[in-house]
PAMI-542121 format. One record per residue (C-alpha): x, y, z; residue in three letters; residue number from 1. Coordinates in nm, 2 decimals. Layout:
<atoms>
ATOM       c1       c2       c3    aa     i
ATOM        X        Y        Z   ala   NUM
...
</atoms>
This chain:
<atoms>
ATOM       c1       c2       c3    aa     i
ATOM     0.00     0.00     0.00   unk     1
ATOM     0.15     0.33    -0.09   unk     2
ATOM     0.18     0.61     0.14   unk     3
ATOM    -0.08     0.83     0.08   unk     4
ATOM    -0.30     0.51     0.10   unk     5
ATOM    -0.15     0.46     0.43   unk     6
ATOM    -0.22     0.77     0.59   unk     7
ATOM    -0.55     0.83     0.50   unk     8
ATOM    -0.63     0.53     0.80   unk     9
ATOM    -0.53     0.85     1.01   unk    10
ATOM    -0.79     1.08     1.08   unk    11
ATOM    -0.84     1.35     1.34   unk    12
ATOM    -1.22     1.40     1.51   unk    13
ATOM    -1.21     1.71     1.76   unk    14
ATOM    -1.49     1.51     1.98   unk    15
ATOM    -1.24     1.20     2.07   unk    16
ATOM    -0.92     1.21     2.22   unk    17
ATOM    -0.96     1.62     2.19   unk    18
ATOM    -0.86     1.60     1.85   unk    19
ATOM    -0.56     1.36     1.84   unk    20
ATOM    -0.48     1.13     1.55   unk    21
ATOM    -0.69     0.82     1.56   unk    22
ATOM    -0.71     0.46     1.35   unk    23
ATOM    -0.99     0.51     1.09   unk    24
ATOM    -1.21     0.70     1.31   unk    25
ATOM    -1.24     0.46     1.61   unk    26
ATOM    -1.15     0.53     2.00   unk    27
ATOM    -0.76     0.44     1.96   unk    28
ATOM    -0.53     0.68     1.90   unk    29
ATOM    -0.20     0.70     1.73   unk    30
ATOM    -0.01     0.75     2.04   unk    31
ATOM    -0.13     0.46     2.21   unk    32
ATOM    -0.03     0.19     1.95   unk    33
ATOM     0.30     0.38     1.90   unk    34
ATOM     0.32     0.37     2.26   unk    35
ATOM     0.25     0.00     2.28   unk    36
ATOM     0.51    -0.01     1.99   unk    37
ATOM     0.78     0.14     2.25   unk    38
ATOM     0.69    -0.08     2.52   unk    39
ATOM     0.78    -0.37     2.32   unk    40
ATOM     0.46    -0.54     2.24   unk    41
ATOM     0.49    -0.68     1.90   unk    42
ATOM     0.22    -0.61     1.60   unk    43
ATOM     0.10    -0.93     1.69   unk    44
ATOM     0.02    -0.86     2.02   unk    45
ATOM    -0.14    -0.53     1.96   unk    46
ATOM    -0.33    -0.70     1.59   unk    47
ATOM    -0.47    -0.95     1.93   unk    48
ATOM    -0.58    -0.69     2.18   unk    49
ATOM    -0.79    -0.49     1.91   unk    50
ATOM    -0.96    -0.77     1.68   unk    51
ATOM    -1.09    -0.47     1.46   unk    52
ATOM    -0.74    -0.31     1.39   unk    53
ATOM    -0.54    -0.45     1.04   unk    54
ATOM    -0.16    -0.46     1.01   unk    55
ATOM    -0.19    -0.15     0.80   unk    56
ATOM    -0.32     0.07     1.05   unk    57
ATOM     0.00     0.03     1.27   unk    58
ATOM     0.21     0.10     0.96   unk    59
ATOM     0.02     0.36     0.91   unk    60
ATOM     0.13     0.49     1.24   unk    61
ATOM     0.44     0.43     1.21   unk    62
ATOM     0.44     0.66     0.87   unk    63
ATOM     0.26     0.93     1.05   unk    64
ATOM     0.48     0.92     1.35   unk    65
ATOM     0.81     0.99     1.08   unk    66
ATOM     0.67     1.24     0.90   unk    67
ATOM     0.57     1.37     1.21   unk    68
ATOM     0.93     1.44     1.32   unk    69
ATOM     1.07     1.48     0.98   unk    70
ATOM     0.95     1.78     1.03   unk    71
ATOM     1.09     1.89     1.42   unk    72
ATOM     1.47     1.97     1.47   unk    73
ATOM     1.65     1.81     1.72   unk    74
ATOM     1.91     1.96     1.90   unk    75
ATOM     2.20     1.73     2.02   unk    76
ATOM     2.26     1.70     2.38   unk    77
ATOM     2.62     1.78     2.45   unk    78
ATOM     2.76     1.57     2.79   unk    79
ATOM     3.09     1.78     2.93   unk    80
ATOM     3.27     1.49     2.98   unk    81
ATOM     3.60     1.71     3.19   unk    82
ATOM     3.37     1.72     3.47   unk    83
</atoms>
């Protein structure tokens, strides 16, 4: 599935989650399965919890969470190591 087909899984509804990203419109949002993600539960796992979610909607996270910070600038953290 190509990208643009991916993102459009993401949506954004002002009257859940107070207007966060969410999976196809339903009551889980896009920082939760990323979240999950980081926690170390595997696709699998999360594909188990949520019988309605498809593999595609955590890729499409994970697309929407990089061009998220494409977009930031970091600003590396310099450790004085003479002390």
């Amino acid at each position: 599935m190509n990208e643009a087909k991916l993102l459009e899984r993401i949506s954004v509804d002002p009257k859940i989650f107070g207007g966060k990203p969410i999976i196809r419109g339903r009551r889980l949002a896009v920082e939760h399965v990323l979240g999950m993600l980081a926690a170390g539960d595997s696709a699998g796992t999360i594909l188990e919890n949520y019988p309605w979610l498809e593999a595609d909607d955590i890729q499409a996270c994970l697309l929407y969470a990089r061009r998220l910070v494409a977009h930031e600038r970091l600003e590396p953290m310099f450790v004085d190591s003479e002390k």
